[in-house]
Backbone bond lengths (Angstrom), bond angles and torsions (degrees), N, CA, C in turn:
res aa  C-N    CA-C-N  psi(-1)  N-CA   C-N-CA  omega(-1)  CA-C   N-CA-C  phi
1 X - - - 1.447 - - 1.531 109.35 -
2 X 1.526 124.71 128.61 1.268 118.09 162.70 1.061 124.91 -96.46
3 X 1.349 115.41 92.96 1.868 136.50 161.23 1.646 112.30 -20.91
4 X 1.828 118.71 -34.69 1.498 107.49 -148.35 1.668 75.42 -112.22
5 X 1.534 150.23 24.92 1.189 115.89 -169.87 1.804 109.00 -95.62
6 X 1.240 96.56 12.36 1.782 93.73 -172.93 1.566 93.13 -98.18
7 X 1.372 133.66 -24.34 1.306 143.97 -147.21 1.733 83.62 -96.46
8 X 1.342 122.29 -37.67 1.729 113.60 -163.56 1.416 89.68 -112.30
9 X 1.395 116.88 9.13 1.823 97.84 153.92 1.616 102.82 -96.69
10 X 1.068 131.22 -23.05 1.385 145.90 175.70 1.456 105.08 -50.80
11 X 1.174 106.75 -53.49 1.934 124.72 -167.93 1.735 92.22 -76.15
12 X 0.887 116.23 -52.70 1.281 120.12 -173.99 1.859 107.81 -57.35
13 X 1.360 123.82 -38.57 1.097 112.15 166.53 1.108 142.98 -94.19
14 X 1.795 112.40 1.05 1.352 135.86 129.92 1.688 122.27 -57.79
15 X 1.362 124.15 -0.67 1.254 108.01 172.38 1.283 108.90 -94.76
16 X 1.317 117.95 144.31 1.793 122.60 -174.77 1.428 117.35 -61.24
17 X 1.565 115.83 -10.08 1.392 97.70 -179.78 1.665 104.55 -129.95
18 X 1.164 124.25 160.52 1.343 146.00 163.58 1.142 114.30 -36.73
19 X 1.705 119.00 157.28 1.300 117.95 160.07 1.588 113.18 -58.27
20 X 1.474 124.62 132.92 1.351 122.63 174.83 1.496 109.14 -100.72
21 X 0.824 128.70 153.26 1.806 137.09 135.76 1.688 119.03 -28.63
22 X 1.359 127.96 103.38 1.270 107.68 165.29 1.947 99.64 -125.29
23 X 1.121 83.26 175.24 1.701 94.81 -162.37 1.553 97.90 -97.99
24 X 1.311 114.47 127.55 1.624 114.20 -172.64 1.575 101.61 -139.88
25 X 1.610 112.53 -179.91 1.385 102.92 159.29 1.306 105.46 -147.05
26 X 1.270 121.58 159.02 1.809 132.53 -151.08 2.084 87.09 -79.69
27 X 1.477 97.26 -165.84 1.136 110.11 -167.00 2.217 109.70 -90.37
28 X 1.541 85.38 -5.42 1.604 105.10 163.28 1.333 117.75 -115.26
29 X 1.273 110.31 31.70 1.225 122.49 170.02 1.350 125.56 51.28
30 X 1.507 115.03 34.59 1.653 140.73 167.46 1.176 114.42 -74.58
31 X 1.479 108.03 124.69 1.659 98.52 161.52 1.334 109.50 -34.07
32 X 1.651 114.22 155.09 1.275 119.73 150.86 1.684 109.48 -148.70
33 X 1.471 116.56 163.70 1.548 108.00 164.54 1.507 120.77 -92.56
34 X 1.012 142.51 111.24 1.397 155.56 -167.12 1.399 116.90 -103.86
35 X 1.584 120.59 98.90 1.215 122.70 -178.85 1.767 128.82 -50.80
36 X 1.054 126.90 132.53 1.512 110.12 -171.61 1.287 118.69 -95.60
37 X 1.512 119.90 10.61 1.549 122.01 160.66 1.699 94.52 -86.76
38 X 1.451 135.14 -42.41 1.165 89.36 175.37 1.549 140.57 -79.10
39 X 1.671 94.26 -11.31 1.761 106.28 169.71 1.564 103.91 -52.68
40 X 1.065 141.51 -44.87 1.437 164.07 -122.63 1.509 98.74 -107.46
41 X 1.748 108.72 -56.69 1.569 95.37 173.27 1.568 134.75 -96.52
42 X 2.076 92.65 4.80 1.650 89.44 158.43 1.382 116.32 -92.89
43 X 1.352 129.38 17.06 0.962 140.34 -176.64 2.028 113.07 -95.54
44 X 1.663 103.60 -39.26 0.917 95.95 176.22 1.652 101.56 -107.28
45 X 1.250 130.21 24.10 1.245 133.00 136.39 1.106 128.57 -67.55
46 X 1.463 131.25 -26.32 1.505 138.84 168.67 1.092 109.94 -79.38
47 X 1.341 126.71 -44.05 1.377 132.22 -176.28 1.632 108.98 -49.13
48 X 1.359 101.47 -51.54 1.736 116.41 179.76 1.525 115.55 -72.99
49 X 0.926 137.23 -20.71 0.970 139.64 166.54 1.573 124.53 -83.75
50 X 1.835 111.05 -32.58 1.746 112.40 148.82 1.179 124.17 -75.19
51 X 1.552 126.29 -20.40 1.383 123.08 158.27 1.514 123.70 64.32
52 X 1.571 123.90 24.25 1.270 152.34 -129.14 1.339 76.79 -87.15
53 X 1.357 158.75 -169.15 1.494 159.59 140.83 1.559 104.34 -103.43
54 X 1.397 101.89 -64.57 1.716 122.58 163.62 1.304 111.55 -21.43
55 X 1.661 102.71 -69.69 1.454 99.71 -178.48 1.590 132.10 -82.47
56 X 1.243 98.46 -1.19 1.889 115.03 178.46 1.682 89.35 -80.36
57 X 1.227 120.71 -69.68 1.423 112.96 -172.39 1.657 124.87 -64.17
58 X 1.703 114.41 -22.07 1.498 99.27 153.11 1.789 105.61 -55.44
59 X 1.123 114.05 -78.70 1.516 132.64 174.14 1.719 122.55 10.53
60 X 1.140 89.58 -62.65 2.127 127.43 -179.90 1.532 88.22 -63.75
61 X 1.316 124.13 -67.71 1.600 121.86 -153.69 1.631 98.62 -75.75
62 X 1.267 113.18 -40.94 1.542 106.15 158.54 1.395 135.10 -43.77
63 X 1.291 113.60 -40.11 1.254 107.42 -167.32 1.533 116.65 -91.32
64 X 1.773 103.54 -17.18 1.488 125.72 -170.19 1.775 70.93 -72.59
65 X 0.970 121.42 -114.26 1.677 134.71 177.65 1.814 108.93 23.88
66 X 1.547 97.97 -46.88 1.139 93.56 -164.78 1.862 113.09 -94.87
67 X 1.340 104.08 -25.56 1.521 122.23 161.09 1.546 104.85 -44.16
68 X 1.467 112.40 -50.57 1.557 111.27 173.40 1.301 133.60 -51.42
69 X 1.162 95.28 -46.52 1.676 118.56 179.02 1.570 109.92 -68.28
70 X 1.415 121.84 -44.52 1.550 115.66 -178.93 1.332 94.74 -79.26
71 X 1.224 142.43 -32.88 1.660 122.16 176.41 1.212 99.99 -56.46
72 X 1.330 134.42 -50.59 1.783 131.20 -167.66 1.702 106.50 -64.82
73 X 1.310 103.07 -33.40 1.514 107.08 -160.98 1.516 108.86 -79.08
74 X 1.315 115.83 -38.71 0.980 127.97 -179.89 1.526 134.25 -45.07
75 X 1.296 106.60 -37.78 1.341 129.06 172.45 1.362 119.70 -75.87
76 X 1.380 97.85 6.95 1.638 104.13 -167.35 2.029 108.74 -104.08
77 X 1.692 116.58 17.26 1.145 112.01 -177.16 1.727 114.74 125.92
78 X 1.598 87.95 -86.71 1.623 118.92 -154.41 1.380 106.11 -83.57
79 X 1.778 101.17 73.79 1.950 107.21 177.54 1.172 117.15 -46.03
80 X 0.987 91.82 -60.52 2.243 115.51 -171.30 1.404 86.69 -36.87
81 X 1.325 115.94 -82.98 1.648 124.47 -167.73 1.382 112.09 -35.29
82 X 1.358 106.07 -39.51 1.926 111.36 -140.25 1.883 96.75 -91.00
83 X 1.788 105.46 -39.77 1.177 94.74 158.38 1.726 142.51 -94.52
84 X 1.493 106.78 7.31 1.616 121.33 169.79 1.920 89.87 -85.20
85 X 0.855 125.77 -66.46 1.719 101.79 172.62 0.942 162.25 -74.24
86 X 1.392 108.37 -9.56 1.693 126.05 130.19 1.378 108.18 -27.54
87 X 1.647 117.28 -85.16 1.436 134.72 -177.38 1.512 108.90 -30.31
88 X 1.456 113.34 -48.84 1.302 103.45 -161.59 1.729 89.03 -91.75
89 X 1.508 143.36 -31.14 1.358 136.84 -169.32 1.878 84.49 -54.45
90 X 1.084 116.12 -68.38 1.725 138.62 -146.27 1.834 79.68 -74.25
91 X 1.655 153.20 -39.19 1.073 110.82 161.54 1.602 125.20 -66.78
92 X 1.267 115.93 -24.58 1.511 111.83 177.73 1.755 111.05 -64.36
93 X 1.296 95.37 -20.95 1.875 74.07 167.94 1.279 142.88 -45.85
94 X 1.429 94.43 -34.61 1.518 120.99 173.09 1.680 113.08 -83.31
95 X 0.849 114.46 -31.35 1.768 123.08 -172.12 1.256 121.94 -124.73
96 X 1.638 119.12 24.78 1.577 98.73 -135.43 1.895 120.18 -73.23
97 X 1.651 108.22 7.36 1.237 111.90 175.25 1.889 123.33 -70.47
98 X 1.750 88.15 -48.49 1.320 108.85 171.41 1.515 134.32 -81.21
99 X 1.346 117.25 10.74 1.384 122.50 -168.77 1.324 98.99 -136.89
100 X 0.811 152.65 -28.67 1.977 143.70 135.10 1.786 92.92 19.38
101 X 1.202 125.97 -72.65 1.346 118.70 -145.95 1.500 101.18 -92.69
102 X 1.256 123.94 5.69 1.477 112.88 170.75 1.682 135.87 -18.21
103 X 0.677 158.37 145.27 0.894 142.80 -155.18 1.757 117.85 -137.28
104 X 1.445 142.79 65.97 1.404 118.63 -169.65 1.142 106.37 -72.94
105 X 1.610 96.15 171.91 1.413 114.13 169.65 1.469 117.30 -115.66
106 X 1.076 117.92 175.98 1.880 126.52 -174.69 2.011 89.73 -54.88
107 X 1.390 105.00 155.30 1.143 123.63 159.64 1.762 102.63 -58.32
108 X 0.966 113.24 -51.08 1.760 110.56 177.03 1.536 134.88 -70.42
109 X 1.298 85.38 10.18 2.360 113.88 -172.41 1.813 82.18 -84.82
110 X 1.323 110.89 -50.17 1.266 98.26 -175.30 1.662 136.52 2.08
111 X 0.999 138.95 126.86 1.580 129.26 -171.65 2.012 89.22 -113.86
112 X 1.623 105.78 145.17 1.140 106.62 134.15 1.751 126.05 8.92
113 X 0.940 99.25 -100.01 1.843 102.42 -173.30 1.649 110.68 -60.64
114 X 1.672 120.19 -26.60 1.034 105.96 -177.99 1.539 113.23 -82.27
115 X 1.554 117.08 -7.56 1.295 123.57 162.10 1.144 113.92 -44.66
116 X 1.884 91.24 -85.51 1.605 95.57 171.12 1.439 142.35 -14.61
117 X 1.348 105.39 -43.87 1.422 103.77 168.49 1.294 119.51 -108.05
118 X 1.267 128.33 21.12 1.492 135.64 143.04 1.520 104.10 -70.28
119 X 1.290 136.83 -53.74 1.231 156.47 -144.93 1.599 86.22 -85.51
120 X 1.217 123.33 -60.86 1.399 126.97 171.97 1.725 121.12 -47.16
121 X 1.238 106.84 -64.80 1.803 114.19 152.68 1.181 121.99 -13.51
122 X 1.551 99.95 -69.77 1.701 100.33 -179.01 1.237 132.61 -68.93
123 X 1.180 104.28 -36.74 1.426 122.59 178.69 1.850 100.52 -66.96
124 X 1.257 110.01 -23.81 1.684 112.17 162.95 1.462 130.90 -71.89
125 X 1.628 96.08 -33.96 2.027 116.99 -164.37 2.125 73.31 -78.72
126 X 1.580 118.01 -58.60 1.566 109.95 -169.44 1.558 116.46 -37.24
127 X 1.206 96.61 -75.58 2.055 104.86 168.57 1.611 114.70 -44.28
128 X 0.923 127.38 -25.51 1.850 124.34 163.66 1.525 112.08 -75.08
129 X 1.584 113.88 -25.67 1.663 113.98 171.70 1.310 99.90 -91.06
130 X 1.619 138.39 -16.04 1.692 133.61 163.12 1.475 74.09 91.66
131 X 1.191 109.18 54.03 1.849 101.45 143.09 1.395 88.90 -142.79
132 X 1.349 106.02 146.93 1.637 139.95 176.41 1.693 111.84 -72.36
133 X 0.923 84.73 114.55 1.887 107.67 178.08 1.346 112.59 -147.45
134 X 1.390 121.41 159.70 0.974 153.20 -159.13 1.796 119.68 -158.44
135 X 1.495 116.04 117.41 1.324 105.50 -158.68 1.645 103.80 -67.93
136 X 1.282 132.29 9.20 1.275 127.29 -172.99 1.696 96.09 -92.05
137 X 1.301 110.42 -20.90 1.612 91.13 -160.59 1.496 90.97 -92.27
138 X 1.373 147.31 51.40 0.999 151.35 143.67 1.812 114.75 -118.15
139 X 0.902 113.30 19.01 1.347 135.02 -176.82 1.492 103.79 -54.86
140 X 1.172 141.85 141.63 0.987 130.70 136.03 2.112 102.52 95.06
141 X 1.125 124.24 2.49 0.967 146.01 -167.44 1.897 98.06 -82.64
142 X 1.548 131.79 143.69 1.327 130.24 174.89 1.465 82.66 -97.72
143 X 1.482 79.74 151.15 1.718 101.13 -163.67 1.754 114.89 -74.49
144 X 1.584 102.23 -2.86 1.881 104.73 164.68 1.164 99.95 -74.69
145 X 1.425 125.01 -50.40 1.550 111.52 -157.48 1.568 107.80 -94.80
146 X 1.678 114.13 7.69 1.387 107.53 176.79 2.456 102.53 -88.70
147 X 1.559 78.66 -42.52 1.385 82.91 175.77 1.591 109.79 -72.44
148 X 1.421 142.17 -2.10 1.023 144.72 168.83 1.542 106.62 -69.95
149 X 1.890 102.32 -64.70 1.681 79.75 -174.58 1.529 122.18 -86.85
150 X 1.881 123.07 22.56 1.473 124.34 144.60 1.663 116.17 -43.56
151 X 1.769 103.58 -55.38 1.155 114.33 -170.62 1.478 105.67 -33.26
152 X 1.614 103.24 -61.18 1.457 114.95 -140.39 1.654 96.25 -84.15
153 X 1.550 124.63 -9.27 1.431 125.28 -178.74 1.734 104.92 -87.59
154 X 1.474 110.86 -21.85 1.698 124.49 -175.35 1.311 93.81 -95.68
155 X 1.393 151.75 -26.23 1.294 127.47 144.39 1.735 128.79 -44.45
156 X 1.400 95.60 -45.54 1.661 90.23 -164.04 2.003 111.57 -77.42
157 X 1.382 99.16 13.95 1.645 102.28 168.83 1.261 99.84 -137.10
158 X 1.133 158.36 20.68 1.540 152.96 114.78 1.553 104.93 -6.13
């Protein structure tokens, strides 16, 4: 049974950005699209489970550091970019040898399910500002202007 999975869906909808697209390959070595909230929360599932102190407190000052930097960066244009490298800086916290080569994909690589839980996200970042949403009423949305108004819901909790 996993005890911590309500706690890293929690974290996950405290993180400023959306599920992204990352580029993976199956266990036959197929492309696949690989969401990066779940790369993200087996990542800080391992972390919790090695329980390193050392490495939790490099970790913490990293990520504060880097929370800083995408508020500054952000304002600077280039979303797509500004939040695919955040994501991938803030997964290397945890890995940072093995996650260098991450890989995103276009906002439009998107699959089905990784919608869904974009669509789900927001409708989460809305209810944390105490407005009423529902991931259905983003239904049907092209995935610029669905990942557009993530942007603008991952600003207003920065």
């Amino acid at each position: 049974m996993d005890t911590s999975r309500e706690m890293r869906a929690m974290a996950m909808i405290a993180f400023p950005c959306p599920p992204l697209p990352v580029a993976g390959v199956n266990r036959n070595n197929e492309p696949i699209v690989i969401n990066s909230h779940d790369m993200l929360a087996f990542l800080m599932n391992t972390a919790a489970l090695r329980d390193v102190a050392s490495e939790n407190a490099v970790r913490q000052r990293l990520q504060m550091k880097l929370q800083i930097e995408y508020e500054t960066t952000l304002k600077s244009g280039d979303a797509w970019g500004t939040m695919t490298n955040f994501t991938r800086r803030y997964m290397m916290s945890y890995c940072p040898a093995a996650l260098d080569q991450v890989r995103f994909l276009p906002f439009d690589a998107s699959t089905p399910p990784i919608r869904a839980q974009v669509r789900g996200w927001l409708a989460a970042r809305h209810i944390l500002a105490d407005q009423e949403a529902k991931a259905k009423d983003f239904d049907g949305l092209h995935d610029d202007v669905l990942y557009g108004k993530c942007l603008v819901m991952g600003k207003e909790h920065i």
